[in-house]
C-alpha positions in Angstrom: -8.4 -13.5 -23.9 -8.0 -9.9 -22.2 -5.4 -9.5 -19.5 -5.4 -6.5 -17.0 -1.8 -5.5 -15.4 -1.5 -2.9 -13.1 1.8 -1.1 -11.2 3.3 1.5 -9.8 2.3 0.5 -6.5 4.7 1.1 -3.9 5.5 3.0 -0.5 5.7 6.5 -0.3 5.3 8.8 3.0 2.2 10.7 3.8 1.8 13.6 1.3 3.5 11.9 -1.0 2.6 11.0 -4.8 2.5 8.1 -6.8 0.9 7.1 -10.4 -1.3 3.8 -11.3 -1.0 2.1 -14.4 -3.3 -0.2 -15.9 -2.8 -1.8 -19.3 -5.0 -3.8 -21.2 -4.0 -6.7 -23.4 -4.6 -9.3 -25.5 -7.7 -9.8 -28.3 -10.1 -7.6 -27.9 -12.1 -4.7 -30.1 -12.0 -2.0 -27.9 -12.4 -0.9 -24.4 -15.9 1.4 -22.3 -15.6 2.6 -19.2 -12.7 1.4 -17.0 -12.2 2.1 -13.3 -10.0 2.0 -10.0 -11.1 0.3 -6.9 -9.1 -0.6 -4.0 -9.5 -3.0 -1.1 -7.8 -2.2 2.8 -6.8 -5.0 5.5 -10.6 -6.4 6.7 -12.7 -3.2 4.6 -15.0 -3.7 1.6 -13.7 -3.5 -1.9 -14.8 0.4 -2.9 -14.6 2.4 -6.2 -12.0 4.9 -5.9 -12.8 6.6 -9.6 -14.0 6.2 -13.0 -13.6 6.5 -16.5 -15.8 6.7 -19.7 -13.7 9.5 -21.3 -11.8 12.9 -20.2 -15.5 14.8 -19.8 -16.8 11.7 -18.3 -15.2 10.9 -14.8 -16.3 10.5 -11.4 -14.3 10.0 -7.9 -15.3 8.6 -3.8 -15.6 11.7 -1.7 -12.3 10.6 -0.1 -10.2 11.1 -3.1 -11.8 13.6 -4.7 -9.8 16.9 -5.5 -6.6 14.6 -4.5 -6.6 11.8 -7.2 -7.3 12.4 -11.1 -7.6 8.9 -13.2 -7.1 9.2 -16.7 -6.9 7.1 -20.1 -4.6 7.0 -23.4 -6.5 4.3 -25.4 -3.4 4.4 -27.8 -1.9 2.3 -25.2 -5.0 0.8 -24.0 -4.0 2.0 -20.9 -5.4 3.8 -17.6 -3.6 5.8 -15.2 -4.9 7.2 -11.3 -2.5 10.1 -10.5 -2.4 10.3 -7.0 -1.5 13.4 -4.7 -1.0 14.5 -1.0 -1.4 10.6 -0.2 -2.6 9.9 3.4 -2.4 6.8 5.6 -6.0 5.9 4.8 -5.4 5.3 0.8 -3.4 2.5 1.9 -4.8 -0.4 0.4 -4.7 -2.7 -2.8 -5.4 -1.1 -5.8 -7.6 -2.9 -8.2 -8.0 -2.0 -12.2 -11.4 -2.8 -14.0 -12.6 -2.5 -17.3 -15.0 -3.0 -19.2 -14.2 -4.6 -22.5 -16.0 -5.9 -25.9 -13.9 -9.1 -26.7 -16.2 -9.8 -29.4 -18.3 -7.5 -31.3 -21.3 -6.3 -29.5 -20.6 -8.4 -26.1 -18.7 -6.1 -23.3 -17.6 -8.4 -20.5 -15.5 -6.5 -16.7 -12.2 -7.9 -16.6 -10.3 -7.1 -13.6 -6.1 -6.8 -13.0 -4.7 -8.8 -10.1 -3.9 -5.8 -8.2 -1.0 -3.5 -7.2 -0.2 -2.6 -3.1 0.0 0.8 -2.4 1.2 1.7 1.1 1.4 5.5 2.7 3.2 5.4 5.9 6.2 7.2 7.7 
């Protein structure tokens, strides 16, 4: 049983910041690479960034130099840091992971989702 939870969603104004937080829960052995997507009103689901570990991370064109993700696997948690937010990031912001919940077997789980809205 592995659980994804994310928050820190919220409104904030154009410019503005906010941080993601995804945690990870229940019985597994250990957690690969783990990501943030996010879906907009009637647009695709797209990956927003990626995560294997602090040398190993990848970001959409749109975010990149704006949004950093990061990890503490003490916590079994993942973060997305984002900056100078703009109208467009508005959108629902998914967590995924992938995660061995038995030896050997890595299975993605993904979180329900947190809303982030940018607008004045």
């Amino acid at each position: 049983q592995v659980q994804l939870v994310e928050s820190g969603g919220g409104l904030v104004q154009p410019g503005g910041s906010l941080r993601l937080s995804c945690a990870a829960s229940g019985t597994f052995l250990g957690v690969n690479s783990m990501a943030w997507y996010r879906q907009a009103p009637g647009k695709e689901r797209e990956l927003v960034a990626s995560i294997i570990s602090a040398r190993s991370t990848n970001y959409a064109d749109s975010v990149k130099g704006r949004f950093t993700i990061s990890r503490d696997d003490a916590k079994n948690t993942m973060y997305l840091q984002m900056n100078s937010l703009k109208p467009d990031d508005t959108a629902v912001y998914y967590c995924n992971a992938e995660v061995a919940a038995t030896w050997g077997r890595y299975s993605y789980y993904w979180g329900r989702g947190t809303q982030v809205t940018v607008s004045s």
